[in-house]
NUVO-305385 format. One record per residue (C-alpha): x, z, y; residue in three letters. Coordinates in steps of 0.5 Angstrom, whole numbers, plus 2048, in hexadecimal, padded with zeros to 3 digits. Example, Ala and Ser with C-alpha at 12.3 -4.5 7.8 and 13.67 -1.06 7.14 Angstrom:
<nodes>
   x   z   y res
 819 810 7F7 ALA
 81B 80E 7FE SER
</nodes>
This chain:
<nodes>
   x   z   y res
 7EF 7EF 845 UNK
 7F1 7F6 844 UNK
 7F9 7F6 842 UNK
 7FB 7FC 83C UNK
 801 7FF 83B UNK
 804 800 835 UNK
 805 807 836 UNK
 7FE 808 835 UNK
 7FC 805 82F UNK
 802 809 82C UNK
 7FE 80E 82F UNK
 7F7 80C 82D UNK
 7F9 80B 825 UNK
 7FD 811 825 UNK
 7F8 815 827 UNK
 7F2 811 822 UNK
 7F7 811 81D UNK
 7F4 817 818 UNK
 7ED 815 81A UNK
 7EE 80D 817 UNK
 7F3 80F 810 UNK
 7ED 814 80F UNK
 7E7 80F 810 UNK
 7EC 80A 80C UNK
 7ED 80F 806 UNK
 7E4 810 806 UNK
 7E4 809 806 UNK
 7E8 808 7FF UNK
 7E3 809 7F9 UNK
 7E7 80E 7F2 UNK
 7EE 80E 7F2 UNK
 7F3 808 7F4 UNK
 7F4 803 7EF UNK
 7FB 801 7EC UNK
 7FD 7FB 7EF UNK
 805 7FA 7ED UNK
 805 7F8 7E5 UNK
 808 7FB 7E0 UNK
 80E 7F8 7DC UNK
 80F 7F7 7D5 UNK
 813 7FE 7D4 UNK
 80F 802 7D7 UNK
 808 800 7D4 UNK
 80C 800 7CD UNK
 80F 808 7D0 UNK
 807 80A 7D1 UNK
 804 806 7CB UNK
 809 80C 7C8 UNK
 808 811 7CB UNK
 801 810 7CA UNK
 803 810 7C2 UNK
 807 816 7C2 UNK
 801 819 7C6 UNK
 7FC 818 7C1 UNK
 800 819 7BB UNK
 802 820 7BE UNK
 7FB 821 7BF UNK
 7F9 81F 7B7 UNK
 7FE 824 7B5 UNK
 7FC 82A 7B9 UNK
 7F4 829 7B7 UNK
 7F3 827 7BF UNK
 7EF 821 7BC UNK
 7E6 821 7B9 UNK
 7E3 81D 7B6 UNK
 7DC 81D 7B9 UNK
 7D9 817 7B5 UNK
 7DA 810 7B2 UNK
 7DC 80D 7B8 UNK
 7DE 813 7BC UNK
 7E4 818 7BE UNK
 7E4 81D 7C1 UNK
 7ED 81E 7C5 UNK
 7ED 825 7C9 UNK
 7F3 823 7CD UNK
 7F4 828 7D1 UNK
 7F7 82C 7CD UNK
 7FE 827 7CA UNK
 803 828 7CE UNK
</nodes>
């Protein structure tokens, strides 16, 4: 049986490191889900910042109506 040090395979993960984090991030699929809840205040601090985006957005003429049912928010251009 062939006896290992401990050296070498710190040696071996160092030396393979960048390879493996590379082939780990390839393997994911999109961005990296959100895996830690929200709590009641910070849901109710983006609900108004959504809010005050949009009407920001009203007031400035930023939002079309394209149709009965469809909107058109140009986004980009609100701070």
């Amino acid at each position: 049986m062939k006896k290992v040090n401990l050296e070498d395979i710190n040696n071996r993960i160092e030396a393979n490191r960048k390879e493996a984090n590379k082939k780990i991030a390839e393997s994911r699929k999109g961005r990296r889900k959100r895996t830690r809840v929200r709590t009641k205040g910070e849901k109710e601090a983006l609900d108004l910042i959504s809010i005050k985006r949009w009407k920001r957005a009203e007031e400035k003429g930023l939002i079309k109506k394209l149709g009965k049912r469809k909107m058109f928010y140009d986004h980009r251009s609100v701070d």
